[in-house]
Each structure stands twice: as C-alpha cells, then as structure tokens.
C-alpha positions as CSV (number, residue, x, y, z in Angstrom):
1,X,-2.9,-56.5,51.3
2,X,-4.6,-53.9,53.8
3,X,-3.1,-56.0,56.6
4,X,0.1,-54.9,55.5
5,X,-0.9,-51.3,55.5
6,X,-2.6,-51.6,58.4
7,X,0.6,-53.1,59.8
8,X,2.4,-49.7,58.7
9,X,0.5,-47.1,59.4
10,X,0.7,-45.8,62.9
11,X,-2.4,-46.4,65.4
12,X,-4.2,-43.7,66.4
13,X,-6.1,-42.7,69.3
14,X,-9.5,-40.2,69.3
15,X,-8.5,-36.7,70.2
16,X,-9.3,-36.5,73.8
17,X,-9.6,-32.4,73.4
18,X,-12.3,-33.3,70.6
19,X,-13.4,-36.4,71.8
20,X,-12.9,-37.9,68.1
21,X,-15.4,-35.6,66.5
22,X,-12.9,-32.6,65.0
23,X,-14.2,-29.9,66.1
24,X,-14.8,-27.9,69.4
25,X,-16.6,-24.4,70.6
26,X,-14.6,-21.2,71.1
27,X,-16.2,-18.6,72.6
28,X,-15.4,-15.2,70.8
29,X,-16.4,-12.2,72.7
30,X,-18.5,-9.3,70.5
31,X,-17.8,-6.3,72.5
32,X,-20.1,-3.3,73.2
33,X,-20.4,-0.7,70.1
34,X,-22.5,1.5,68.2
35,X,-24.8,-0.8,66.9
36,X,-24.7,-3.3,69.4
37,X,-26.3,-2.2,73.3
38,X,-23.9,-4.9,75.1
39,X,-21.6,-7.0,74.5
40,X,-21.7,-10.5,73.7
41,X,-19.9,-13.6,74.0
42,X,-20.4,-16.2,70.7
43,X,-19.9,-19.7,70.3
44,X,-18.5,-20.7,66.9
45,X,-17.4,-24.1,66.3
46,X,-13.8,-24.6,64.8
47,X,-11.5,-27.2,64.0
48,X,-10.3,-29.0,66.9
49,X,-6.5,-27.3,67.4
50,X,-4.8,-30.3,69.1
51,X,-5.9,-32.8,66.0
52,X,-5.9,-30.4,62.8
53,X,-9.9,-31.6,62.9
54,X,-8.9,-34.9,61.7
55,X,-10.2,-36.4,65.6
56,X,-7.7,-38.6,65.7
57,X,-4.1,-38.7,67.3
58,X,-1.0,-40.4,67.4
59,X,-0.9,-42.5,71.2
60,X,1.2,-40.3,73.8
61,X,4.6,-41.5,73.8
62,X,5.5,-41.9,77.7
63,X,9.2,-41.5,76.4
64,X,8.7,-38.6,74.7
65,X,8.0,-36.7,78.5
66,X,11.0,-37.6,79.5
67,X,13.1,-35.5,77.0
C-alpha cells in the first residue's frame, strides 16, 4: 500500500535556501532610541520563506523557465 502512495505523491527535494532544516536567520535592525545608546542589528530565526518551513520542495521544473 505505501508504494502506491509513494508512487503518487510528488518527490521532493530539500530547500536549498534552508538547506532542509525550515528555518533561516533574518537580521532585524533595532535602531538608536531613548532607551537604547545605538542601534543594533538582531538575528531571529524564522520560517524558511521559499519552503513555508516545511524544508522540502517540489524539484525545479526546467520547463517551467521557459514560460
């Protein structure tokens, strides 16, 4: 039975922005203030835009480049 799922479902490929894990740094920048002497930049990690966070893809479709 899973062979036929497997069979269906399409094959995916690791996120190569994410490198398969789902997530990735952004750097969000804190600027000067009142309570704060300089400004900052701060790394959060989010969920990876190009996968949804799921770290996988569908394969690149060269025929879809063409159109």
């Amino acid at each position: 039975m899973s062979e036929i799922w497997a069979a269906l479902l399409p094959k995916l490929i690791a996120c190569p922005e994410c490198h398969g894990e789902g997530s990735v740094e952004e750097g969000r920048a804190y600027p000067h203030n009142a309570g704060r002497d300089i400004g900052e930049i701060i790394m959060e990690t989010v969920p990876c835009p190009d996968c949804g966070g799921m770290g996988e893809i569908p394969p690149f479709d060269e025929e879809e480049e063409d159109e």
